[in-house]
N, C-alpha and C positions, 0 to 999 in steps of 0.2 A: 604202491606195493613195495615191502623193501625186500634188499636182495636174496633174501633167506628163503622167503613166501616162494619169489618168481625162478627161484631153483627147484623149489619143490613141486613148483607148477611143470615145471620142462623135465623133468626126472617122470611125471604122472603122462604127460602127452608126449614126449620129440620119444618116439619109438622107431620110427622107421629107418634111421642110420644109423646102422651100430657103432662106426666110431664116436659119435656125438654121444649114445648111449655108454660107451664105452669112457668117455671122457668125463662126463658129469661123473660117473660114478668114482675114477680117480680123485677127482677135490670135492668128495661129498664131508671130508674132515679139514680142509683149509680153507678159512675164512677168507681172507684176501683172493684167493683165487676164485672162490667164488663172489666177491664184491666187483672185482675187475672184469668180470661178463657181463653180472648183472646191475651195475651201477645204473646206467642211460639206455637206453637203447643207439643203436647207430641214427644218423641225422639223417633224412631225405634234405636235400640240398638241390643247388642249378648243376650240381654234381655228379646228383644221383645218390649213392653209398659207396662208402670206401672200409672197408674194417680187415684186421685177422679171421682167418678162418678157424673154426671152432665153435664150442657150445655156447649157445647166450644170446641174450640180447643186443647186447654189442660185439657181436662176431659176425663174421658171414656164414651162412651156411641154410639150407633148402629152406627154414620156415621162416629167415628172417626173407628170402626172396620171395616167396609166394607169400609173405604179410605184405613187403612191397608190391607187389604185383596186383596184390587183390586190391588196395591203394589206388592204385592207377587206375585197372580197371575199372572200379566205381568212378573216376574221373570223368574217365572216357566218357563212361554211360549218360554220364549228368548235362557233357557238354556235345556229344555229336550224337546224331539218330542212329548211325553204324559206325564202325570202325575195325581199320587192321591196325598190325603193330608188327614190325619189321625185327625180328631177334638173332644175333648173334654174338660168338665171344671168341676170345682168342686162346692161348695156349696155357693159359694160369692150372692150378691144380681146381677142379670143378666147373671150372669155364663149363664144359659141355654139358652139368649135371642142371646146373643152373640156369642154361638156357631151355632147356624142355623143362624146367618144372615153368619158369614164367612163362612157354606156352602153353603149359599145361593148366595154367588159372586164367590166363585168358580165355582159352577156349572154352571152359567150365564158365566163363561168366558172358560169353554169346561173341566175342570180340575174336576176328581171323587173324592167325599169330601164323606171319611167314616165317621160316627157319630157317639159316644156314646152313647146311647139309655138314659141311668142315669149318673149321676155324675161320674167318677172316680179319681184316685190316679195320679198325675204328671208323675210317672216314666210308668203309665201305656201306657200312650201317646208314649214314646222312645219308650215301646216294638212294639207298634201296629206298627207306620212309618215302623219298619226292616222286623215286620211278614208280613204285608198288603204290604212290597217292594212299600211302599210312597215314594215320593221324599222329604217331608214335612209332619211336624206335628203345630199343634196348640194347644195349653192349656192354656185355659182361666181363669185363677188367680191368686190372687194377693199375693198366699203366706201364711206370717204370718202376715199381714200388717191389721190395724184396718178395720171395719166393711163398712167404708166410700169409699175404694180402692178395685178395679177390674185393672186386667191385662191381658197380650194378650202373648202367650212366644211362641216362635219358634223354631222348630229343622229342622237340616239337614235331608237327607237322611241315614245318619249313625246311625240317633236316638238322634243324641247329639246335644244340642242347637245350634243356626247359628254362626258358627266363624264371625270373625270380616267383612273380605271382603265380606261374603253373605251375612250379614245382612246391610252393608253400601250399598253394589248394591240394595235390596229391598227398602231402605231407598231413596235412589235415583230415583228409578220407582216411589214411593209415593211422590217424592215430584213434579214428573216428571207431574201429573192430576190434576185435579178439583175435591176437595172433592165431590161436588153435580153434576156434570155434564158426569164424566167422569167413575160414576162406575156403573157397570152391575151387574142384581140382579135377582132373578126369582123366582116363589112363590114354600116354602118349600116343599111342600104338589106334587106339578107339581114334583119337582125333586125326591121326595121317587117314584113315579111311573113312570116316564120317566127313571128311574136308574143314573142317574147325582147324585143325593144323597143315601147311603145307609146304615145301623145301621149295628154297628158291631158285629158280630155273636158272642154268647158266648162262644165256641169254644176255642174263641183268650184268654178270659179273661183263662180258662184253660189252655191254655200253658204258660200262665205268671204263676201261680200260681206251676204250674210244675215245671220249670224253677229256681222258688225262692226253691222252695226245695232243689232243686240239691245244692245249695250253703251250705245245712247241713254239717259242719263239726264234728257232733257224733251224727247222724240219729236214728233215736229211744229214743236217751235216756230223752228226756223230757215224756215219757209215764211211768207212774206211779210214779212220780219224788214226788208227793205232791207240785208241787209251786201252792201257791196261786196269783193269778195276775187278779189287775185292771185296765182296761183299758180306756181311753178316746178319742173319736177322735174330739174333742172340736168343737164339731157339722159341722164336713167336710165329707170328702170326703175318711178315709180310714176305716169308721165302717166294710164296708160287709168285703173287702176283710182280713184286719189284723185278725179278729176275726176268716175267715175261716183259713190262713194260721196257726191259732195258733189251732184251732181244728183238721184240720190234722197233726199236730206235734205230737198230744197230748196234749196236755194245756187244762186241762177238765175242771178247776176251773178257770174261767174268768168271773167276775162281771161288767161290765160296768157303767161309771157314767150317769146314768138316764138324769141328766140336759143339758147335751154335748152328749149324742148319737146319735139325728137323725138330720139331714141339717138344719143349720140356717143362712143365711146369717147376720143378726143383732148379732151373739155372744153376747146373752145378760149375759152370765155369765163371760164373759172374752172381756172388751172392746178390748184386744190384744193379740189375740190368736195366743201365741208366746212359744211355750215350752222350751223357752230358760230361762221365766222368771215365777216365784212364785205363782203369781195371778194366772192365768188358771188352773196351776196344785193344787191349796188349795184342790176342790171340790176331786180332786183324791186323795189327804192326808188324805180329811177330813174320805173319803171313807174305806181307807188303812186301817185306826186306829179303825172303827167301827168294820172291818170282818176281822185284824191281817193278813192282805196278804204281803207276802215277796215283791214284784213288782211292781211298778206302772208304765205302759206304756203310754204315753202322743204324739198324731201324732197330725203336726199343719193341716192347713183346707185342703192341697192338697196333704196330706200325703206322703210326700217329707222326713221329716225331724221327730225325734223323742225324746224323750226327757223323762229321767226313776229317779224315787224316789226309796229310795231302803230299808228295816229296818233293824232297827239299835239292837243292842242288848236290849236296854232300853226301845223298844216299839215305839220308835221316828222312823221319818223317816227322810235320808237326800236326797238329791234333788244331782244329779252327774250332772257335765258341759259336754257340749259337746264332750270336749277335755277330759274329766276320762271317758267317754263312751268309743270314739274315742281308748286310749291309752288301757284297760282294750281289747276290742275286740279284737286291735291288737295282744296284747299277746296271748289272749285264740286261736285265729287262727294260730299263728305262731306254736305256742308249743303245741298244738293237731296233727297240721298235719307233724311236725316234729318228734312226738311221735310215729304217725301212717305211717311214712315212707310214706306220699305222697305229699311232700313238693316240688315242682319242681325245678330243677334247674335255678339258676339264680333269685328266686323269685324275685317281687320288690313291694313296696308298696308306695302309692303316698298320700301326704296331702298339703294344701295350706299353701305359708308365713307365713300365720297370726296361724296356728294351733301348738302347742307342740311340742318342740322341742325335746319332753323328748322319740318319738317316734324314734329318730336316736340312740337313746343307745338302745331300745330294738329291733330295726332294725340287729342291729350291733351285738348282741347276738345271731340272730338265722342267718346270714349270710346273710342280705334279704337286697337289694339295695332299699333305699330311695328318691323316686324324689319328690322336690318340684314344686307346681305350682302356678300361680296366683290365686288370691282367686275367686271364682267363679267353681262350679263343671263341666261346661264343659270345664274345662282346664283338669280335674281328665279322664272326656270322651274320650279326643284327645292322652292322652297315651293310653288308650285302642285301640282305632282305629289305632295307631302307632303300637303298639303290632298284632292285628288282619292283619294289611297290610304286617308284616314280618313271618306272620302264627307261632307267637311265644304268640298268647292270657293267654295261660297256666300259664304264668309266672307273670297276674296276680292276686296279695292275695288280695288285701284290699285297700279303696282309703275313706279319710275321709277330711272334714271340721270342725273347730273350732263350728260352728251355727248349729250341730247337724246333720248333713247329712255324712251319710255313702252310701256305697254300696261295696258287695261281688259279684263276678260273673262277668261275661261282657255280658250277653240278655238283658240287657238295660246301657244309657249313665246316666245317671243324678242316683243322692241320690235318696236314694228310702228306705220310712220306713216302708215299709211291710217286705221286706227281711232284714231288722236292728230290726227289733220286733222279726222275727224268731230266730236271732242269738242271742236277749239279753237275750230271755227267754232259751233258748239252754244254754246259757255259764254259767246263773243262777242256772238252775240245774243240771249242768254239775258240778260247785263247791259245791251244795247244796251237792249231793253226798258223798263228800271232810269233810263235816261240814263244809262249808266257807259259809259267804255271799261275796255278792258284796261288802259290806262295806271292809269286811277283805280284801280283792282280790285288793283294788285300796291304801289300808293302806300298805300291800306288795310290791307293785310294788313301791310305793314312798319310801319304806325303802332301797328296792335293788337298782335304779335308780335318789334317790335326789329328794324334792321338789320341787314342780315347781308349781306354781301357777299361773295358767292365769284369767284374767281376762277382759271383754267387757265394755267399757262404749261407749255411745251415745250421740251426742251433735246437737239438732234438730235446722234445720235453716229450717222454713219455708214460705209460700209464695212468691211473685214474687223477693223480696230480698235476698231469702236466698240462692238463688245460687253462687249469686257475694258475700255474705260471704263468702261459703266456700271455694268459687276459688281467695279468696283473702287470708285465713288463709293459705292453701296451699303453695300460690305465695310467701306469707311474712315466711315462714318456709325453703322454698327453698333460698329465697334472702340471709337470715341468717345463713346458715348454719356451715359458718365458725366458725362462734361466738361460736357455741355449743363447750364444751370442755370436760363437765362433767355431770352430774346426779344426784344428792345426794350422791356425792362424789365417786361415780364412773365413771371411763374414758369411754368416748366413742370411743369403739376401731373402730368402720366400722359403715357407715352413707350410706346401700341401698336406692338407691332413684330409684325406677324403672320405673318412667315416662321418664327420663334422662337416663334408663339402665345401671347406673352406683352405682358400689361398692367401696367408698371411702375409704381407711385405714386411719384414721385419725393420726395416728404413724408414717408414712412412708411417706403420704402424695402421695402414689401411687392411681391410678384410674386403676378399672379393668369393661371391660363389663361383666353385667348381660344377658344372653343369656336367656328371657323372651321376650314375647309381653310386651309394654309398658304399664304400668296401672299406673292411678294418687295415687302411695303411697311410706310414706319416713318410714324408718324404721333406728330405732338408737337402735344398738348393744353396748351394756355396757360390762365391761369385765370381771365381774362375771356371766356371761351368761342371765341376767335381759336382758330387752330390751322394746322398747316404738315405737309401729307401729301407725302411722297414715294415715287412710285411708277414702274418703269421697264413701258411698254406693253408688252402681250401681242402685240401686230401691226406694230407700226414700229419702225425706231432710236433712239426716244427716251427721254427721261425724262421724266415730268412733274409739277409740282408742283399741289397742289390747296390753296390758299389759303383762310382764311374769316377777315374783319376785319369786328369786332364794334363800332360805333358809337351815340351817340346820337341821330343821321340819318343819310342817305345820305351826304352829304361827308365825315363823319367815318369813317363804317364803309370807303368807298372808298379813304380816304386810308390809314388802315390797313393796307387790302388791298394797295397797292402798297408798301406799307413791307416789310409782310412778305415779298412776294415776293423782292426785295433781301437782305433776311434769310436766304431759304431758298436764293440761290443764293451767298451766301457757306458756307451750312451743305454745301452740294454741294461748292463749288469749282471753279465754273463761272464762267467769264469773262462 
């Protein structure tokens, strides 16, 4: 149908919010704005949905979730004799609207839809599907993704988002109806007292919080430590819980930033409430340096992922990447519980392609096997569950991502930064003790293990064109491959391209399979251990590149790291 038809179709049925009503009727004279709704529909993905809110098919908004839903649903129906499905969202703008309509089609189609009473934490959702024994979860957002985006994310019965095949089979049941025709709905209010919908006891919320304890690797000692620590949940979804898990640690001294504490869907302090990046966390600097707290902890809106500033001797504070969080926990876990003689045999620790490599020498130190994964945390999920199916879960420590997300334990699948807040504040005054900071602890480890500098850059293609860019820079990356020789005068010794599952020697001229699910990214290994990833996100318009400049110190490996990135967007063709 083309876009003109399926405007006139949504103009005839999306009646029941009037701003959607309200909107269509604004671009009923602009072609382009009405192309750029109704071009695609949004994609069901191992993702879920990611889009702008607004009218359309490619927006978010109540009929594209109860089209997902109804989706699922008939999933459900085809593959279990009963089923629940565990829902909740965080503080995005319709997070709450959207979570009762998806229990409101469940319920309509026989399926018990538990509900979060308030907002919660992303990983909260994994725990609930395993304790509430759901066959599915739902979590409504969009991430770290600006003010204007809402999302829709699904998980297995395992707790861990939908692998590829279940989320392509629900993608197919949705594409299978009639957005307006074919989905069943029933009023919220009917289902809280008929029992087809019911809020989730707090109970559950306490044994996640339990649960995150247990992963203390030196239980007690943050009580009377003196850390000072501020916190921000950049106006999402992990004030209550982070702030409780760090009052039962003991973490007495927590100041909160006033501006980013209570639910905003507009983040009007941080257009991009992304703790990966400077801007959100100033407010928590500006904070640091008023009241001299050792800590700044930083959780993005669905409190997934965390992101810590740390002080410096000089009163300054410096801001740690994902990957010096990532590499620093690793150690402090490895070598505590190696200390304390409860390091289990066989340990292993798992991070994505794209994450520090610098994590396989300190792998390597304490005896602990390193798997890599495709970037994406429910790949980090699916070895847990690998592990849990050979009753061998024990063995694992630690599982991280480059974008800030950690997780210790296996009572939930996905990053989760309430139990990464427990352990940053834990490792913090576990060296405070020592007389270290953080700063000296990640200055140490790059003296014994080599610098390594990573770094992220982002290259945004958006609207109805920017897709066929990036699936063109790709294609033309791929076509060319041969041509690559060198780097800034470094060989390319092996050219990963894992959409094609193949690892090229470029020396040898041998091809070996990459034994991964296929994902659209090429990765060029240089032979001073540098390297230059290109990969286009699973959730946004972009592309991005994942940098690692290898030095005899920090200025050198930095300077590196900006050379190449220069490098990789000539290798793109990016302005």
């Amino acid at each position: 149908m083309d876009t003109k038809k399926l405007y006139e179709q949504w103009t005839e049925n999306a009646k029941e919010d009037p701003q959607l009503v309200r909107e269509l009727e604004s671009i009923k004279d602009n072609d382009y704005e009405i192309y750029d709704r109704f071009y695609r529909e949004l994609e069901f993905g191992t993702a879920g949905l990611r889009g702008i809110l607004g009218a359309g098919t490619n927006r978010m908004n109540i009929y594209v979730i109860r089209y997902a839903t109804q989706g699922l649903a008939n999933y459900l129906k085809k593959n279990y004799e009963k089923s629940a499905v565990a829902i909740a969202g965080d503080s995005r703008i319709n997070s709450d609207v959207f979570v009762k309509e998806a229990a409101k089609v469940l319920a309509a189609n026989g399926i018990k839809a538990y509900v979060a009473r308030e907002l919660q934490p992303t990983p909260v959702v994994s725990f609930c599907v395993r304790e509430l024994k759901c066959k599915a979860g739902i979590m409504v957002t969009a991430s770290h993704n600006p003010a204007k985006y809402n999302g829709y994310k699904c998980y297995g019965s395992d707790g861990c988002q939908m692998t590829d095949e279940s989320a392509d089979a629900v993608y197919s049941e949705i594409q299978s109806i009639d957005m307006f025709k074919d989905v069943k709905t029933i009023d919220f209010e009917q289902g809280l007292k008929d029992g087809s919908i019911e809020y989730i006891d707090d109970s559950v919320y306490d044994s996640y919080i339990e649960n995150v304890k247990k992963q203390a690797v030196n239980p007690g000692i943050c009580k009377g430590s003196g850390l000072k620590v501020v916190y921000t949940p950049l106006n999402g979804a992990g004030n209550k819980l982070v702030r409780r898990i760090l009052s039962e640690i003991g973490i007495d001294d927590v100041t909160v930033v006033k501006e980013q504490e209570m639910p905003d869907g507009n983040f009007t302090t941080c257009p991009y409430p992304n703790p990966e990046i400077q801007q959100p966390m100033q407010l928590g600097i500006d904070l640091c340096k008023k009241i001299n707290a050792d800590l700044l902890l930083a959780t993005d809106p669905d409190s997934d992922r965390v992101g810590i500033a740390v002080r410096l001797a000089d009163g300054s504070y410096r801001l740690m990447t994902g990957n010096e969080t990532g590499i620093m926990l690793t150690n402090y876990i490895l070598s505590c519980r190696k200390e304390l003689n409860n390091l289990p045999e066989k340990p292993f620790v798992v991070k994505t392609i794209v994450t520090t490599e610098l994590i396989q020498k300190i792998c390597d130190k304490y005896g602990c096997e390193l798997r890599n994964v495709l970037t994406g945390f429910k790949y980090i999920g699916e070895q847990i569950l690998r592990l849990e199916e050979e009753g061998q879960e024990e063995r694992y420590i630690f599982g991280f991502e480059e974008s800030y997300g950690y997780l210790a334990g296996t009572y939930v699948r996905d990053k989760d930064a309430v139990v990464a807040s427990m352990l940053i504040c834990e490792m913090a005054a576990y060296y405070r003790k020592q007389g270290r900071s953080l700063d000296d602890v990640i200055t140490s480890l790059y003296r014994e293990f080599g610098y390594y500098k990573n770094k992220t850059t982002s290259f945004e293609f958006g609207g109805a064109e920017g897709l066929q860019k990036m699936n063109g820079i790709m294609q033309s990356l791929r076509e060319r491959s041969n041509e690559f020789t060198e780097i800034l005068g470094r060989k390319i010794e092996v050219i990963n391209d894992y959409k094609l599952s193949v690892k090229f020697d470029k020396e040898t001229g041998r091809e070996e399979e990459i034994k991964l699910p296929k994902s659209n990214v090429i990765a060029y290994m240089l032979n001073d251990g540098c390297s230059i990833t290109v990969r286009p996100s699973g959730t946004e318009p972009k592309i991005k590149l994942y940098i690692t400049g290898v030095g005899k110190d920090e200025a050198e490996a930095s300077d590196i790291a900006e050379q190449l990135v220069e490098e990789g967007r000539k290798l793109m063709g990016v302005d």
